[in-house]
C-alpha positions in Angstrom: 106.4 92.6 132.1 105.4 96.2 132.4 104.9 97.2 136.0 103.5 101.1 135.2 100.3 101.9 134.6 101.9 103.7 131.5 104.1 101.3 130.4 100.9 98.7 129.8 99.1 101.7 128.3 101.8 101.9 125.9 102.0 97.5 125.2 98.0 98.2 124.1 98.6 100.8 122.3 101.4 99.6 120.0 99.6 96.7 119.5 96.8 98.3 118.3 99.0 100.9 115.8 101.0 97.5 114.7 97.5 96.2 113.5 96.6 99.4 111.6 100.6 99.9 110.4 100.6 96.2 109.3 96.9 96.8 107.3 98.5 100.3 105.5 101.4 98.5 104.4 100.1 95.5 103.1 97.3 97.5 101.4 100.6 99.4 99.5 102.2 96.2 98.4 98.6 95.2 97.2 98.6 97.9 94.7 102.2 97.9 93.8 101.7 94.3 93.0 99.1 95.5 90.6 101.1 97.8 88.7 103.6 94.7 88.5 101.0 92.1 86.6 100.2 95.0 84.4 103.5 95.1 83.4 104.1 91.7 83.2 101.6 90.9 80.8 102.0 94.2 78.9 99.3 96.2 79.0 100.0 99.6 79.0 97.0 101.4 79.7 96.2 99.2 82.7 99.6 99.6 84.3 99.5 103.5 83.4 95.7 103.2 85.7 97.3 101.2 88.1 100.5 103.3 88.9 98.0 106.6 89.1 96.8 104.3 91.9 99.5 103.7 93.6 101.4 107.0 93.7 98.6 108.4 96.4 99.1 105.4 98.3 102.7 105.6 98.6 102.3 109.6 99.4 99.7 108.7 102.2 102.0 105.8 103.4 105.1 108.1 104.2 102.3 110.7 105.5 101.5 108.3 108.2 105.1 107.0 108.6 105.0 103.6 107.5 107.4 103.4 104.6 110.5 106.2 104.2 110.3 109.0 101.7 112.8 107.4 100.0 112.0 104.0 100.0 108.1 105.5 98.3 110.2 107.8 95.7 112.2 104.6 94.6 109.6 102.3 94.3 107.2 104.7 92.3 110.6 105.7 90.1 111.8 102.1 89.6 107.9 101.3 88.2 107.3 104.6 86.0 111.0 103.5 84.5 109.4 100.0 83.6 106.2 101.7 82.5 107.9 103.8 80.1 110.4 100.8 78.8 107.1 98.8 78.0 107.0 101.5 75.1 
C-alpha cells in the first residue's frame, strides 16, 4: 500500500489514464477491424473509406503514446498491402 501522499496521488491517477488508454486503444482496434471486414468480403471502395479512417487514428494513437510508431506504421502497411492485392 502506498504510504505518501504522492504515491496514492499517483495509484488515482494511473487508474484514471488506464481508463482513457484502454478506451483509445480499443477505439483503434474498432476501426482496424473495419478495414478487415471490408476486406474480407471484398469491397474495395469501402475498405479504401475505412483505411482513410484509420490511418488518423493510428497517427493520434502513437501521438498520445499508446501504440509504438512502429507497431502503427506496420499495421497501416500490412492493411494498404491487402487493399491493393484485393485489385
Amino acid at each position: 500500500m502506498a504510504n505518501t501522499p504522492q504515491a496514492k496521488k499517483r495509484i488515482r491517477r494511473n487508474a484514471r489514464r488506464a481508463d482513457i488508454n484502454g478506451s483509445r486503444v480499443s477505439r483503434i482496434r474498432t476501426y482496424v477491424k473495419k478495414v478487415e471486414t471490408a476486406l474480407a468480403s471484398g469491397d474495395k471502395e469501402a475498405a479504401a473509406a475505412a483505411l482513410r479512417e484509420v490511418q488518423p487514428e493510428l497517427a493520434r494513437g502513437v501521438a498520445k503514446g499508446v501504440m509504438h510508431k512502429n507497431t502503427a506504421a506496420r499495421k497501416f502497411s500490412r492493411l494498404n498491402k491487402r487493399l491493393v492485392a484485393l485489385g
